[in-house]
C-alpha positions as CSV (number, residue, x, y, z in Angstrom):
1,X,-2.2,37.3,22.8
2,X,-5.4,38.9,22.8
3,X,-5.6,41.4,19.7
4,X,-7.6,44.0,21.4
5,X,-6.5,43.3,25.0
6,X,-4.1,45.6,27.1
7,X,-2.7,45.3,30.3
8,X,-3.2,48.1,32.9
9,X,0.0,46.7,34.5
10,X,2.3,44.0,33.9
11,X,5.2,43.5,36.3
12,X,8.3,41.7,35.1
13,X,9.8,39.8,38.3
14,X,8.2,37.3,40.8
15,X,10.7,38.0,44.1
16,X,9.5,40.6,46.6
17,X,9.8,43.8,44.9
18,X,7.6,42.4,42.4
19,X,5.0,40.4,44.5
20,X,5.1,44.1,46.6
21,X,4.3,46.3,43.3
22,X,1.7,43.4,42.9
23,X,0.2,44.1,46.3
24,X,-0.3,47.5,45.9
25,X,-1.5,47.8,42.3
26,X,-3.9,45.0,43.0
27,X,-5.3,46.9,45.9
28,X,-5.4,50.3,43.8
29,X,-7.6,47.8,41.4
30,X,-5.1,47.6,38.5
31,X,-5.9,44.0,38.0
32,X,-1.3,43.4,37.3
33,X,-0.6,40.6,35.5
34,X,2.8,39.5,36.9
35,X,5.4,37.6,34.3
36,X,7.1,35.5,38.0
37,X,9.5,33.5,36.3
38,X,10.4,29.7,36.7
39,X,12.0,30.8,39.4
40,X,9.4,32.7,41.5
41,X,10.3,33.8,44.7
42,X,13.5,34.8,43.4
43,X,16.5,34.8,45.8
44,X,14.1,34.2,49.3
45,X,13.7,30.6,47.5
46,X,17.0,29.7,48.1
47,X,17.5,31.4,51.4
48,X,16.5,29.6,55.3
49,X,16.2,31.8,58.1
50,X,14.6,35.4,57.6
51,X,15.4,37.6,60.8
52,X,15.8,40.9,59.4
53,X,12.0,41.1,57.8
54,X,9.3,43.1,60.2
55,X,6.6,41.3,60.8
56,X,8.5,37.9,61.3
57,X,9.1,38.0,65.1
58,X,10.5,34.4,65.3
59,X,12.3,34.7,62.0
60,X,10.6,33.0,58.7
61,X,12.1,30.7,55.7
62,X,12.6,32.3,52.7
63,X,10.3,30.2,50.5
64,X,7.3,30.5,53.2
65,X,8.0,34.1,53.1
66,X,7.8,34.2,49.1
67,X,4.3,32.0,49.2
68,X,3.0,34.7,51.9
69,X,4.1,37.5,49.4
70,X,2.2,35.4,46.2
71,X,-0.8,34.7,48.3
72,X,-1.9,38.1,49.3
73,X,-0.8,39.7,46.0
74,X,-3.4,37.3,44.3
75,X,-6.1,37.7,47.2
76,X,-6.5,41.0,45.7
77,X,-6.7,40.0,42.4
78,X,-3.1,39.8,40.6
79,X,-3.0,37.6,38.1
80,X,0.7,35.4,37.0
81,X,1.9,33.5,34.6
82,X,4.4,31.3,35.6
83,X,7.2,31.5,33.2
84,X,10.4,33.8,31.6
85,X,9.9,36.9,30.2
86,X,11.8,36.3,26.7
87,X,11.7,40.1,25.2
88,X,10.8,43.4,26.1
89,X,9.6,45.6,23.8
90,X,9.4,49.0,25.9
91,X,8.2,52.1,24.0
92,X,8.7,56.1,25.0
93,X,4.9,56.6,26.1
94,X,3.1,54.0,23.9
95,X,2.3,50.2,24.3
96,X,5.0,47.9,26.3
97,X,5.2,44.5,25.3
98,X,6.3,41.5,27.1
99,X,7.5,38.6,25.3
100,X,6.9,34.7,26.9
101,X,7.7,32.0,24.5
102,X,5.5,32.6,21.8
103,X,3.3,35.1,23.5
104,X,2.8,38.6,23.4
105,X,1.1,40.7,26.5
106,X,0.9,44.4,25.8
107,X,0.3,46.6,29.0
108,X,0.0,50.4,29.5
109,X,2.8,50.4,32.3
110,X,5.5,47.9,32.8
111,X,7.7,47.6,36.4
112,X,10.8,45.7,35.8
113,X,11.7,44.2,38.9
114,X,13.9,41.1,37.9
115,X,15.9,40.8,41.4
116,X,19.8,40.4,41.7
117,X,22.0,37.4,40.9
118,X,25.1,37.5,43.5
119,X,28.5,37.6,42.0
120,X,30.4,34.1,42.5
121,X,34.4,34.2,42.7
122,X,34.5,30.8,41.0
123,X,36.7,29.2,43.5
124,X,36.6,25.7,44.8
125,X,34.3,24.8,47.5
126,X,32.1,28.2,46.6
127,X,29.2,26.7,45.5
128,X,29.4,23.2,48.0
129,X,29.9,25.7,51.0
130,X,27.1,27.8,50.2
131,X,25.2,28.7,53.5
132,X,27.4,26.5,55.2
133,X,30.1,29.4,55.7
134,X,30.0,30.7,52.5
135,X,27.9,33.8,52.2
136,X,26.7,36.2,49.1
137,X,25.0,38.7,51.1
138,X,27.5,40.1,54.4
139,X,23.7,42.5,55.1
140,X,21.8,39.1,55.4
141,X,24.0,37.2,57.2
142,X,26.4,39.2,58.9
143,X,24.8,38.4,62.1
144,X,25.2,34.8,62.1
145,X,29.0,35.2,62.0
146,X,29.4,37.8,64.5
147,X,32.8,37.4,66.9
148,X,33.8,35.4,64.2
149,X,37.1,35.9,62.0
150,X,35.8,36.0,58.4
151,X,36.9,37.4,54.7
């Protein structure tokens, strides 16, 4: 960490709420540093067919989606580290910090936007059957079973 450095922004989260808030503070000339995670892209990463995104006409794959998010957050100038946020030190009003490994970033503002993990059952075949039948999202996929008896 830089002593005397602080963040306008830092946003905690590399899906697309994050690589959205990244977007628009970039633009605004925030210069965000975004904390992505190993797992950047979050969900979309792990998910095929987009249909339900405007601006995808012919549907889109969830990973090209997530590099199309990344790519025009940093043409405006967002900054990321690629790693896990492991603290956060958030104050009423004062300097936030954000912990990764053995670094500290400080920022004036922090947006926490750390995605959703779906609930599993733990049941046999739940992971195997994973987009082959077995769903964790009925909004996403709802269409792809429709006429269809499911539970």
């Amino acid at each position: 960490m830089s002593e005397g450095r602080v963040e306008n922004l830092i946003i905690v989260g590399g899906g697309p709420a994050g690589y959205t808030a990244a977007l628009y503070a970039a633009r605004a000339e925030l210069q965000p540093l975004v904390i992505e995670g190993f797992q950047w892209g979050g969900q979309l990463q792990n998910t095929t067919d987009v249909e339900n995104y405007p601006g995808y006409p012919e549907g889109i794959m969830g990973p090209e989606m997530m590099t199309d998010f990344r790519k025009q957050a940093e043409r405006f100038g967002t900054r990321f580290i690629t790693d896990d946020t492991t603290e956060l030190r958030l104050t009423d009003g004062d300097i936030h910090e954000v912990v990764v490994g053995k670094e500290t970033h400080r920022a004036r503002a922090v947006i926490l936007a750390m995605g959703a993990e779906p609930k599993r059952l733990g049941i046999p075949g739940e992971i195997e059957l994973h987009g082959a039948g077995v769903s964790t999202c009925g909004v996403c996929d709802g269409a792809f079973f429709k006429g269809e008896d499911v539970a």
